[in-house]
Steps between C-alpha positions, in 0.01 A plus 500: 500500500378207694823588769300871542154319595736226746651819632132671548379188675791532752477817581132505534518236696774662680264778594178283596741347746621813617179665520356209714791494733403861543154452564547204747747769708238726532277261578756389793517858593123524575461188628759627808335840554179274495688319781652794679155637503302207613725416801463923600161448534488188635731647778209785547214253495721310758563808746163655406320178638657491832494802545107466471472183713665719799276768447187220470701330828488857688193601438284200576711507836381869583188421386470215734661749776184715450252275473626373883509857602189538388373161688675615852314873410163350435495253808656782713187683381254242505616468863419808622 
């Protein structure tokens, strides 16, 4: 009788350890789609920024270009 409760205790332990090695996979497997996913959209962020400072960059530059057309209009004006 007492080699039936040893032989529980090993196998239930058996399972616990099984069932944690398990978990702690899964766990791995999330963590690397966590990963995978982070480092997608940190790529987008990345590309998504520059591409926003170049549209900043350009338009500040044609707004400038309008504001001196609108200078060398006004004095032309002013002029006459």
């Amino acid at each position: 009788m007492c080699l039936g409760y040893q032989l529980k205790g090993i196998m239930l332990s058996y399972l616990l350890s099984t069932r944690q090695e398990h978990e702690l996979i899964e766990a791995n497997n999330k963590m690397k789609i966590v990963d995978d996913n982070l480092g997608s959209i940190e790529k987008e962020f990345f590309a998504t920024k520059e591409r926003l400072k170049k549209e900043i960059k350009e338009t500040k530059e044609l707004s400038k270009d309008k504001e001196e057309k609108w200078a060398r209009d006004r004095k032309t004006f002013t002029d006459e």
